[in-house]
C-alpha positions in Angstrom: -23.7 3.5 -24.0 -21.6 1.4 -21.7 -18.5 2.9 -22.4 -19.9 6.5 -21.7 -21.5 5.6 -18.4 -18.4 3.5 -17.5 -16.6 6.9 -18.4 -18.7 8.7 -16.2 -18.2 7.0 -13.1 -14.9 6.9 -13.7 -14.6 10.5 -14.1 -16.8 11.1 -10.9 -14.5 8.7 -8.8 -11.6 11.1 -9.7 -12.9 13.9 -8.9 -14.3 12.8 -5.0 -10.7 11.8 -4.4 -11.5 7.9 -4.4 -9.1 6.4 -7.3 -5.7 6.6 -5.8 -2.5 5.9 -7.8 -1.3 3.0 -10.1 0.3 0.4 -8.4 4.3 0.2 -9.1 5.0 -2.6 -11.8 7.9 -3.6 -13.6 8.2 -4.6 -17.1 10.5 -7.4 -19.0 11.6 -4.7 -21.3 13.9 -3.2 -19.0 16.0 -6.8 -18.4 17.1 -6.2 -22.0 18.7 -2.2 -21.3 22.6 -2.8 -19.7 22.1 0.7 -18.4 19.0 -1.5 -16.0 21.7 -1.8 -13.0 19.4 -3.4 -10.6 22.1 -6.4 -9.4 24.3 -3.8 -8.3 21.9 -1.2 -7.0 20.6 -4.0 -5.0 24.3 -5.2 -3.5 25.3 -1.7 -2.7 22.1 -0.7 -0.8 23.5 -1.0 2.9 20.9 -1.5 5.1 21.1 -3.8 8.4 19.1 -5.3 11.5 15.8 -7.4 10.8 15.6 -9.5 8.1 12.3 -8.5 6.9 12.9 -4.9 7.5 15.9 -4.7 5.3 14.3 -6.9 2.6 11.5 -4.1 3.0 13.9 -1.0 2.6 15.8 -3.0 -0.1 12.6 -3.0 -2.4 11.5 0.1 -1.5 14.9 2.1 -2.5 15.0 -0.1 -5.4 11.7 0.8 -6.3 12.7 4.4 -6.0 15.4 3.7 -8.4 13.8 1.9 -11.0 11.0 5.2 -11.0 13.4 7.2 -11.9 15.4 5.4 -14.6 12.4 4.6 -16.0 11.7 8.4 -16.5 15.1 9.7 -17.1 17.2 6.9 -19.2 14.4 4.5 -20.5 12.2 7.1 -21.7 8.6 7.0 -23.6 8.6 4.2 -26.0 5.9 5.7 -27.9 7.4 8.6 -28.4 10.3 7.3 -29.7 9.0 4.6 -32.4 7.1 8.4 -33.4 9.9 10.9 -33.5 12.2 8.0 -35.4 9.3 7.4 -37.9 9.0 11.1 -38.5 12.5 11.4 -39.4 12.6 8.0 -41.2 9.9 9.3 -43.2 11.3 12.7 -44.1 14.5 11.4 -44.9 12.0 9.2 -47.8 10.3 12.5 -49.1 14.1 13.9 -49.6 14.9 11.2 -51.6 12.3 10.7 -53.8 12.6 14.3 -54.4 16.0 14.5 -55.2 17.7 11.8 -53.3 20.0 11.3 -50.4 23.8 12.0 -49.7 26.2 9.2 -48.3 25.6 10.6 -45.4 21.9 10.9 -45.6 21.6 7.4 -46.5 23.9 6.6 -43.5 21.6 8.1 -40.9 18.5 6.6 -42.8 20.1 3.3 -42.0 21.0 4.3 -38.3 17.7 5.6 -37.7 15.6 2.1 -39.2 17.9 -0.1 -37.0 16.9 1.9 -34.0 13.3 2.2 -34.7 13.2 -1.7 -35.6 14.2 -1.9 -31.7 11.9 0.4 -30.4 9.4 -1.2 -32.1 10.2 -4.5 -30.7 10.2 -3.1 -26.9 6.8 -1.2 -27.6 5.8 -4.9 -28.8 6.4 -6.8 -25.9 4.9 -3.7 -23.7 2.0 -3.7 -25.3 2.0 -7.7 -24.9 2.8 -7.3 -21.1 0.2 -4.5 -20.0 -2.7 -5.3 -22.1 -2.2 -9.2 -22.7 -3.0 -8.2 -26.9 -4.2 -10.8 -29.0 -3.0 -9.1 -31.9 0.8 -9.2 -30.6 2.8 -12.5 -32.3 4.6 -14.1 -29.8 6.0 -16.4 -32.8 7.8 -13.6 -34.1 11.5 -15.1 -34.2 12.9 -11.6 -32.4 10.3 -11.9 -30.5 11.4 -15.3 -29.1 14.7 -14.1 -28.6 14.2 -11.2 -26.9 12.5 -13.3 -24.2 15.2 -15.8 -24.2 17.4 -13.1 -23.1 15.0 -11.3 -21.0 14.9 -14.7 -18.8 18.8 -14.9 -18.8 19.0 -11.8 -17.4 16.4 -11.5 -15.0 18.1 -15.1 -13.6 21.4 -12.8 -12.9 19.7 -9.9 -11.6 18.0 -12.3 -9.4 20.8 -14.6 -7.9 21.9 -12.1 -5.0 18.6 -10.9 -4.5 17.8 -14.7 -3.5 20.0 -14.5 -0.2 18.2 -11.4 1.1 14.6 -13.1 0.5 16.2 -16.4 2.4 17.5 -14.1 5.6 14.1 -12.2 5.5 12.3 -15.6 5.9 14.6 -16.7 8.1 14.2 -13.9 10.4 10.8 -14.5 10.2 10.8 -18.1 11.4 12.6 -17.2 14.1 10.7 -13.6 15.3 7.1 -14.3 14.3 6.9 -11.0 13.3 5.8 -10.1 9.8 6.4 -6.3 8.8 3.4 -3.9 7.7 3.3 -3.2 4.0 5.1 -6.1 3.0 2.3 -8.6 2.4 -0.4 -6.7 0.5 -2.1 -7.5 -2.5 -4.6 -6.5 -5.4 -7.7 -7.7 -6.4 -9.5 -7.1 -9.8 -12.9 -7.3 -9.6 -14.6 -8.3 -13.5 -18.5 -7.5 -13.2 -20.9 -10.1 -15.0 -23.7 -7.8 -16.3 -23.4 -4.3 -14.8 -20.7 -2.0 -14.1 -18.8 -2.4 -11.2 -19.4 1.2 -10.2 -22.9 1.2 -11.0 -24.8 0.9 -7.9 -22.9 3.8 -6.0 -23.0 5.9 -9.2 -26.9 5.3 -8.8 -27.2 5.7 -5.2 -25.8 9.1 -5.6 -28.1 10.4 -7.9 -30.5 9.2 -6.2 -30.1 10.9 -3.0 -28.7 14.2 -4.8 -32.6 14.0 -6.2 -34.2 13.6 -3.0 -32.0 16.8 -1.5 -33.3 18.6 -4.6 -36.9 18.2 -3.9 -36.2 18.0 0.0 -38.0 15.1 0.1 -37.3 11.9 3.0 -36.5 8.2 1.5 -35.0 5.3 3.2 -31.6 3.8 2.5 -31.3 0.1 2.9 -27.7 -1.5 2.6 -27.6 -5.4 2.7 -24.6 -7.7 2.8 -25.3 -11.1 1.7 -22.7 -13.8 2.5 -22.5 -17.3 2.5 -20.9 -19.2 5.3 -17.9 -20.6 3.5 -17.1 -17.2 2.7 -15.2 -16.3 5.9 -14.4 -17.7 9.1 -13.2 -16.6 12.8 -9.5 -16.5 13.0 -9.3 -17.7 16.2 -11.4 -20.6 15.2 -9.0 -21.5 12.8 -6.1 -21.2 15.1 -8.0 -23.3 17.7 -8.7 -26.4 14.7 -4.8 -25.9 13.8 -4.3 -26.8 17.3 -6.9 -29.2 17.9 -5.2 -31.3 14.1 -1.5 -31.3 15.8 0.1 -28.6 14.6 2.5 -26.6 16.5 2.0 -23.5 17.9 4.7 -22.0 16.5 3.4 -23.2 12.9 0.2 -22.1 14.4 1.6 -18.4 15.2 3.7 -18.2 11.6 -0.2 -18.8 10.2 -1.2 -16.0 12.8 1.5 -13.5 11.5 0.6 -14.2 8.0 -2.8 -13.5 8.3 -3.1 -10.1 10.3 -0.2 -8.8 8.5 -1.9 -8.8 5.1 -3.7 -5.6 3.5 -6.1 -6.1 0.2 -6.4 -3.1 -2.2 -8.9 -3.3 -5.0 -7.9 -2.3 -8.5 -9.6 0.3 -10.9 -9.1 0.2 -14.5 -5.5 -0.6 -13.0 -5.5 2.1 -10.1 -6.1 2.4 -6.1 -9.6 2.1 -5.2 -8.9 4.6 -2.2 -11.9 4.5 -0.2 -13.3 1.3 2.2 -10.0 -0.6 2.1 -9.4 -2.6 4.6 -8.7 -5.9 6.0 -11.3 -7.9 8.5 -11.1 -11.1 10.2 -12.5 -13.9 8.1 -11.4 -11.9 5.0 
């Protein structure tokens, strides 16, 4: 029952426009793939002025990349551990049948090696995205392909580091912190009902009173508690008032109403009443 309703609304949602896409995320997989050139991507991406902004661009055309090597070199994991089974399998059939060439038992070998890999990466995938119980981190491969994962995510890292210390340090000295590049996600995890519930319910219910042309009252509260939010401009005052500087105070300022919230559904945009208020 759950599950259908939660289906429901999920479906209705879609179809008003109001889930937007998935957010961009990258997975340890790829550090494993020497075809993943992000280290030199990264260095060749010629971008100057600001700090911030070219830190900005920098992700952004790297993000751009990453999309499409994803797509066109990395390919469908899935897919792969099942087209390699199917083969593996009817290369088995053959030989029980009336057995396999040298060079069928060659490409039998070939093809196990290579889905022994693709099942590792659809392993730690699955581990990554969905946080699986089921997936045994133990697993000696296992260990080792993270081993090496962290090794190379250090390399890809190291020249990556100087344009995150210029962007900083261009912020120190501007105040200024670019739009889009301090947003985050929430997740909100509902207790009893469904998250969705209430506006799924308040639809039908005024869909039912146009029906039978019939007058009702809408009532929306907003409860808050008082350590919930507070005035910006009170908290910049009490900065002052303790002793801090007003340049610390305006790097606090610049933090604050340069930030965006999005909320997450079932790991996509929630697309309509976004937005960032004072005291959030």
């Amino acid at each position: 029952m759950e599950r259908a309703r939660a289906e429901l609304i999920e479906s209705w949602f879609q179809e008003n426009g109001w889930i937007g896409p998935k957010p961009f995320r990258t997975l340890d997989v790829w550090q494993r793939e020497t075809s993943f050139k992000v280290r030199s991507k990264w260095n060749n991406y010629e971008i100057f002025g600001f700090g911030m902004i070219v830190l900005k661009e920098k992700l952004k055309r790297l993000k751009a990349y990453i999309k499409i090597w994803n797509k066109e070199v990395f390919g469908n994991v899935n897919q792969e551990v099942e087209k390699l089974s199917k083969r593996v399998q009817e290369l088995d059939d053959k030989d029980d049948e009336s057995g396999l060439s040298e060079g069928g038992r060659l490409e039998r070998k070939i093809l196990l090696a290579n889905l022994s890999k693709s099942r590792l990466k659809q392993e730690v995938i699955a581990f990554q995205k969905e946080k699986c119980k089921w997936v045994k981190q133990g697993d000696l491969n296992t260990k080792y392909f993270h081993a090496v994962t962290r090794w190379r995510r250090i390399k890809n890292g190291m020249n990556g580091l100087a344009d995150f210390v210029r962007a900083i340090q261009s912020f120190k000295n501007s105040e200024v912190w670019p739009k889009g590049l301090n947003a985050s996600f929430i997740v909100l995890v509902p207790k009893r009902r469904g998250l969705l519930d209430s506006v799924l319910i308040a639809n039908e219910t005024l869909e039912e009173v146009k029906m039978n042309k019939s007058s009702c009252l809408f009532l929306k509260a907003d409860y808050e508690k008082t350590y919930d939010s507070v005035r910006w401009d009170f908290l910049y005052y009490m900065l002052g008032r303790l002793g801090f500087g007003g340049k610390w105070i305006r790097w606090i300022k610049a933090c604050l109403e340069s930030a965006s919230v999005s909320i997450l559904v079932k790991k996509s945009l929630f697309n309509k009443g976004i937005q960032t208020w004072e005291g959030s």
